[in-house]
KEVO-588799 format. One line per 5 residues: number of its first residue (from 1); for each residue y, z negated, x of C-alpha. Coordinates in Angstrom, 3 decimals, always signed. Example, Ala and Ser with C-alpha at 12.3 -4.5 7.8 and 13.67 -1.06 7.14 Angstrom:
<sites>
1	-4.500:-7.800:+12.300; -1.060:-7.140:+13.670 .
</sites>
This chain:
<sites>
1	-14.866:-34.202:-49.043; -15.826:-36.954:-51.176; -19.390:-38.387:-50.202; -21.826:-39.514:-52.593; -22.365:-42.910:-53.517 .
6	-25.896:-43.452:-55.838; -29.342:-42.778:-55.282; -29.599:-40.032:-58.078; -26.252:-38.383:-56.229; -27.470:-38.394:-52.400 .
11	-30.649:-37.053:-53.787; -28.846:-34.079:-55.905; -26.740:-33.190:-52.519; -29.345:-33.266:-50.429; -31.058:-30.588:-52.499 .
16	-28.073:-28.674:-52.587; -28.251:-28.195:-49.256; -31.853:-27.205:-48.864; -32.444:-30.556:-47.025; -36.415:-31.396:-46.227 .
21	-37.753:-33.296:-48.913; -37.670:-36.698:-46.999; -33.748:-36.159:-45.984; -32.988:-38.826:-48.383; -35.447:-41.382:-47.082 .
26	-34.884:-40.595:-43.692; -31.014:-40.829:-43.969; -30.241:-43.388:-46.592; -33.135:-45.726:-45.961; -33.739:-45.113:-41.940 .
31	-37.341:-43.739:-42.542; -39.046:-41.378:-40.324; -40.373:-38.072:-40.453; -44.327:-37.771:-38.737; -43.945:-36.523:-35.554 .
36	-44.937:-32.614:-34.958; -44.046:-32.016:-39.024; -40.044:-31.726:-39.225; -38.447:-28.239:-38.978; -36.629:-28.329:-35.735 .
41	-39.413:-29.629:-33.706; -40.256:-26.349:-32.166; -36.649:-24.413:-33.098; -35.247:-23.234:-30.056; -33.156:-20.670:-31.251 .
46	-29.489:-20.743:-30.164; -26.597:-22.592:-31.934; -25.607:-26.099:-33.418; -26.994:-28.904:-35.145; -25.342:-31.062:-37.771 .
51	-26.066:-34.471:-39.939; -27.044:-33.107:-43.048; -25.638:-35.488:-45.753; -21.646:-34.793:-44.205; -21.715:-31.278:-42.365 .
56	-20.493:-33.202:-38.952; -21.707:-31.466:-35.572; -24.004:-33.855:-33.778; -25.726:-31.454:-31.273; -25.938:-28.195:-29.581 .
61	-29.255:-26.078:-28.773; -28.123:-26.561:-25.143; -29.104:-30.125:-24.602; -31.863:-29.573:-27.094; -35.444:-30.152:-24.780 .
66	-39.164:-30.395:-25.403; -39.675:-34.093:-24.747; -43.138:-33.580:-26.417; -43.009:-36.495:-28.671; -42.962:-34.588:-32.212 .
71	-39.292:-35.068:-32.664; -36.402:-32.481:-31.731; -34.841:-33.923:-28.712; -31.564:-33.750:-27.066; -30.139:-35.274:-24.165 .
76	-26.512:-35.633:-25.296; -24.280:-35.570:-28.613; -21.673:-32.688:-28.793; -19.004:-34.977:-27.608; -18.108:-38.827:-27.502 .
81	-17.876:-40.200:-30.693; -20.040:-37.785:-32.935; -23.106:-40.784:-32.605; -22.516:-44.110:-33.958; -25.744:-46.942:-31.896 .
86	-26.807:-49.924:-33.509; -29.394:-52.346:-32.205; -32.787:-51.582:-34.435; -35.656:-54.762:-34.547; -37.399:-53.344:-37.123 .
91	-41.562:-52.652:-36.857; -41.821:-55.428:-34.012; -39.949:-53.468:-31.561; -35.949:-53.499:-30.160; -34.323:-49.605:-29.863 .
96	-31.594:-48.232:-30.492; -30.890:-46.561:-33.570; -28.483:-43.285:-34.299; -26.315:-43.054:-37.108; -24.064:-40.307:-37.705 .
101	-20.562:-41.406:-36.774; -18.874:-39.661:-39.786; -21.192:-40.933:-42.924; -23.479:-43.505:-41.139; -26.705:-41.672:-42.030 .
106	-29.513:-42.434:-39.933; -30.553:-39.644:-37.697; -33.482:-41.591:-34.974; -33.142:-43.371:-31.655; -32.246:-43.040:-28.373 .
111	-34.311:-43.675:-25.974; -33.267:-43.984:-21.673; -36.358:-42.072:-20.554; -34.590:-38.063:-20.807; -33.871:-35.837:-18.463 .
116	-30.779:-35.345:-16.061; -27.652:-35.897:-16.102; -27.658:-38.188:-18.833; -31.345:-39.699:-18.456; -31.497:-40.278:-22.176 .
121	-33.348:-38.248:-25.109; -31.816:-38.601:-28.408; -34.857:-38.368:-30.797; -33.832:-37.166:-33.819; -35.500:-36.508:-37.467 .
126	-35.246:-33.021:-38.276; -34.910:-34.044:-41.927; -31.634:-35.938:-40.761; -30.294:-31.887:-39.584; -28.753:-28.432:-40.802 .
131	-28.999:-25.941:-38.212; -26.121:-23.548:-37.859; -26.983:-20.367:-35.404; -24.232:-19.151:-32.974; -22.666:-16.618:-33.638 .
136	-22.513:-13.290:-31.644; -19.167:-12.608:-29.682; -18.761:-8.740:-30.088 .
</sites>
């Protein structure tokens, strides 16, 4: 799969795949959604969620949790690997900002303050996500 490389392209594929209108600010240019407004905020239905710009698998609705900040959080990736960190300074503070491993679009931060076993809470934009449900084994 070839990625897109302009402006005018990442906004055209984002569309395509019936990404929230700030998916291209939040992914290309590290913004952030309000908190309490993005689509997975309260979405606890069963499945997987992926980065929306490449289709990789980032998360599963089992380490999804209500950390009550206005963000969808989870407590660990889907495996090693699928979460690229970078050291963030912007806005006067230091965190740690989440990139999607395969196509370095920004997804949120990670914060150490989540529940066991990994103690962290992966605070992601919903804007940054497709949502895939699972799939009944019958």
């Amino acid at each position: 799969m070839t990625l897109p490389t302009t402006e005018s392209e990442w906004r055209a594929w984002l569309a395509a795949r019936n990404a929230e209108p700030l998916a291209y600010e939040v992914t290309r240019r590290a913004a952030t959604e309000r908190p309490f407004t993005g689509r997975y905020e309260n979405h606890w239905q069963a499945g997987t969620y992926a980065c929306i710009c490449c289709g990789s698998t980032l998360f599963t609705s089992d380490t999804k949790f209500d950390a009550g900040c206005g963000w969808p959080s989870f407590n660990a990736p889907v495996h090693d690997g699928a979460i690229e960190e970078k050291v963030d300074r912007t806005h006067g503070m230091v965190r740690t900002e989440t990139l999607c491993a395969q196509c370095g679009a920004h997804l949120g931060h990670v914060f150490e303050d989540g529940p066991a076993p990994t103690g962290l809470r992966y605070c992601m934009n919903s804007a940054s996500l497709a949502f895939a449900p699972k799939k009944d084994s019958a």
